[in-house]
C-alpha angles and dihedrals in degrees: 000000000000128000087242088059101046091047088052088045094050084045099057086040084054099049085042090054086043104055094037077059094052094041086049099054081038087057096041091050097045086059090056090050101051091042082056098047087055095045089057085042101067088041095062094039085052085049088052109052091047090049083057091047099054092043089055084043094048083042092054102045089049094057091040080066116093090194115088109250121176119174129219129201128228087286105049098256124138111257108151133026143167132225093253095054086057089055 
């Protein structure tokens, strides 16, 4: 064997350590970030049944009421109302 072909040998063992290297921390890091999308997943999910909760429960307590009650927004348009503000 030649010096040429053992450098070039060295030099493809190299690249081939190197890239198992690279697609290992790709792959470490894609497991992080999936951990982490799951993670923000049941977060939301969690957000988002107690933001249901608290609507039905402000629904509810709007149409337990027998006085009529509406609700504007910043601009003065109708958002929310109760049976008793349609009567």
């Amino acid at each position: 064997m030649s010096y040429a072909s053992d450098t070039s040998s060295d030099q493809a063992q190299q690249l081939q350590r190197a890239a198992l290297e690279t697609s290992a921390a790709v792959l470490q890091r894609q497991r992080r970030l999936v951990q982490e999308l799951a993670q923000a997943k049941a977060t939301l999910d969690t957000v988002a049944q107690e933001q249901a909760h608290a609507l039905s429960l402000l629904h509810s307590t709007l149409e337990a009421s027998p006085d009529a009650v509406a609700a504007v927004d910043l601009s003065g348009k109708l958002i929310a109302y109760n049976q008793s503000y349609v009567q």
